[in-house]
C-alpha positions as CSV (number, residue, x, y, z in Angstrom):
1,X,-46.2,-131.8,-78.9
2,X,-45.9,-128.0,-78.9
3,X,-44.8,-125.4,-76.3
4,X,-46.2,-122.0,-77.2
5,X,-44.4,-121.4,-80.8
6,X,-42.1,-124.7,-80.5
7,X,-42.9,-127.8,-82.1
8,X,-41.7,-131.5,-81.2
9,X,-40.8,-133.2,-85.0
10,X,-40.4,-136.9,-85.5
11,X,-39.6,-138.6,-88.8
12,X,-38.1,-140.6,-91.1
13,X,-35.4,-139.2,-93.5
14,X,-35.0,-141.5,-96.9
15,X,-31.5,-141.0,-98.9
16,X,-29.6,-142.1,-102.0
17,X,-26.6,-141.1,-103.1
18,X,-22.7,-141.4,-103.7
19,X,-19.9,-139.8,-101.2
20,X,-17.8,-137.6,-104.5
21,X,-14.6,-138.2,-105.0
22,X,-12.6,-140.1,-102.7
23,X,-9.0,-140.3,-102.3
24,X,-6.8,-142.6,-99.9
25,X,-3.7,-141.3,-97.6
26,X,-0.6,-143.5,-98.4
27,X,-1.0,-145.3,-94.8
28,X,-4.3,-147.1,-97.0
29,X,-6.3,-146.5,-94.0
30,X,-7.3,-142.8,-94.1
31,X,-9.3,-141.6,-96.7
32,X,-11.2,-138.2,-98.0
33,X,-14.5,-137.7,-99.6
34,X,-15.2,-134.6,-101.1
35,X,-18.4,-133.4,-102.9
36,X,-20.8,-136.3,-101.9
37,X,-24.3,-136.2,-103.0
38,X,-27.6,-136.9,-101.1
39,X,-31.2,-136.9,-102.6
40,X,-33.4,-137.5,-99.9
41,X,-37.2,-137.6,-98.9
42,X,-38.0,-136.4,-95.6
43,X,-42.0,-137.2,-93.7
44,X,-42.5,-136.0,-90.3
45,X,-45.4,-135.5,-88.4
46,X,-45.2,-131.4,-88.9
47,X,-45.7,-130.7,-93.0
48,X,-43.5,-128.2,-93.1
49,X,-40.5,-130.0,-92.7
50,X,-41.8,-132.7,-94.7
51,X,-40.1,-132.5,-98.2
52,X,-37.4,-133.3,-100.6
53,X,-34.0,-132.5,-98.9
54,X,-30.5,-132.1,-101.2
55,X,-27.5,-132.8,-99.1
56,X,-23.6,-131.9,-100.2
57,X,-21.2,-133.4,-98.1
58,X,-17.4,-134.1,-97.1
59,X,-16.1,-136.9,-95.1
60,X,-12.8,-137.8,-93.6
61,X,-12.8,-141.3,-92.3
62,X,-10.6,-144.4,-90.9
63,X,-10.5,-147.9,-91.5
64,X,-10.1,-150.3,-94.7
65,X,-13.6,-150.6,-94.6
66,X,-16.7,-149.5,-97.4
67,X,-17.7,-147.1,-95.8
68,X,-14.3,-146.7,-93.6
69,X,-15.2,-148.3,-89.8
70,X,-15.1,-144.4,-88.7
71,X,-15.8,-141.0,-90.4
72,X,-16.6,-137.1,-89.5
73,X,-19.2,-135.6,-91.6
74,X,-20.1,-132.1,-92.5
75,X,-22.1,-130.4,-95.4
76,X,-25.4,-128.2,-96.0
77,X,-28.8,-129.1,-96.8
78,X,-31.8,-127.5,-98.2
79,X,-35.1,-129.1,-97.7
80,X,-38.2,-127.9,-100.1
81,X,-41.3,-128.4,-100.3
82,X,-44.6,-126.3,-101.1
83,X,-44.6,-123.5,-98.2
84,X,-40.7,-122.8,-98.6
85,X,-37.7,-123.8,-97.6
86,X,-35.2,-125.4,-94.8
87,X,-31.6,-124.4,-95.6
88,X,-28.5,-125.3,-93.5
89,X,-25.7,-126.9,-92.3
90,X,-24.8,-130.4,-90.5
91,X,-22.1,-132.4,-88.8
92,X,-21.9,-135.4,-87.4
93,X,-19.6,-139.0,-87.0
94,X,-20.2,-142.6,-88.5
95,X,-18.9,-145.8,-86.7
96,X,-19.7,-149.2,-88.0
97,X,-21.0,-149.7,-84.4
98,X,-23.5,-146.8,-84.6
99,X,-24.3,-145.7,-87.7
100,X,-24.6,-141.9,-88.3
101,X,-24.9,-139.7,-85.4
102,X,-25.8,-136.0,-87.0
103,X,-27.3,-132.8,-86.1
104,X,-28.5,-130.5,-88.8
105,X,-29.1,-126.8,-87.8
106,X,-31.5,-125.2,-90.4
107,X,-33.0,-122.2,-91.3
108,X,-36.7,-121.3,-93.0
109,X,-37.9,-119.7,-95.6
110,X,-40.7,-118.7,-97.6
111,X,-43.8,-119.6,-95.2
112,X,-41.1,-120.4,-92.8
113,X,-39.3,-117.3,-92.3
114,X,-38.0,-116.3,-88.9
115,X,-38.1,-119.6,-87.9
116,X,-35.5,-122.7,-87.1
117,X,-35.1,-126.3,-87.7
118,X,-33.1,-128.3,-85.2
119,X,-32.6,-132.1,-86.2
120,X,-30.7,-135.3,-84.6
121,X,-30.3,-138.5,-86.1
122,X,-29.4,-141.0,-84.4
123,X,-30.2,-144.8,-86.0
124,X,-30.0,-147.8,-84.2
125,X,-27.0,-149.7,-87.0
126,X,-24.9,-148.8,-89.2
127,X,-25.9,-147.9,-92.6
128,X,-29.5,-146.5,-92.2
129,X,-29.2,-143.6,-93.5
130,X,-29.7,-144.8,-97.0
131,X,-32.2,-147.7,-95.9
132,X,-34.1,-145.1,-93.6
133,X,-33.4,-143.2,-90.8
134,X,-35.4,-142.2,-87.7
135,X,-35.1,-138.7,-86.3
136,X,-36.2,-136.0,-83.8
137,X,-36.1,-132.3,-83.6
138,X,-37.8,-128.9,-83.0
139,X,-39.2,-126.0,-84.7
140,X,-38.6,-122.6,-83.1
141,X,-38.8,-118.8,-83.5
142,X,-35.6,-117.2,-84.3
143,X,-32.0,-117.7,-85.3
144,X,-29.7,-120.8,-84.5
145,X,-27.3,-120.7,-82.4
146,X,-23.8,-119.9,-83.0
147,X,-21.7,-120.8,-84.7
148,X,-24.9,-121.5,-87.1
149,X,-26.6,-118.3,-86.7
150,X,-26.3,-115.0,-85.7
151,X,-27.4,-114.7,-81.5
């Protein structure tokens, strides 16, 4: 579905990868992942956010748990493929409840210049990110929002 310039995505977002360097607080219950890795394929129903997408992150989560039973997320992404490039940044929270909850607020390049990527993920369990994860966004003229962009 479009409106004028902005386009309705959908898609499925494929990952592998390994959460860095991980250290534990002395209470053995909160931990800190630093420089965690994503490779990721990304298909949508617009082809030029289809692509492969490179994810660095940092976690900080709670619980004995692998993964711990809570975390906050944040990194930067950059999705490629043959008209350009998507690059930006993310944050979002894990629960062994939910499952990731994260928005991703992106930037284009290349063919995609001037415009911007909003994304939400939001699977149904916990742990689909890596077995595939449903998500939903637009595509729109000018910068995002602060603090991710410049308005």
């Amino acid at each position: 579905m479009s409106w004028g310039p902005v386009v309705l995505v959908t898609g499925m977002h494929w990952c592998l990868g390994a959460p860095g360097t991980v250290t534990m607080d002395p209470d053995g219950i909160s931990s800190h992942a630093r420089g965690g890795q994503l490779e990721c394929t990304d298909k949508a129903n617009d082809p030029r956010v289809s692509g492969h997408t490179t994810n660095v992150f940092d976690s900080d989560g709670w619980g004995a748990g692998t993964p711990p039973d809570a975390l906050v997320e944040w990194g930067t992404g950059r999705l490629e493929n043959a008209g350009g490039t998507w690059e930006g940044t993310y944050a979002g929270v894990y629960t062994s409840e939910t499952g990731d909850r994260i928005v991703v607020w992106s930037r284009g390049t290349g063919d995609y210049e001037g415009l911007s990527y909003f994304q939400l993920y939001t699977p149904g369990s916990a742990g689909e990110v890596l077995a595939g994860t449903e998500y939903m966004g637009l595509i729109f003229p000018g910068e995002p929002p602060p603090p991710f962009g410049t308005r």
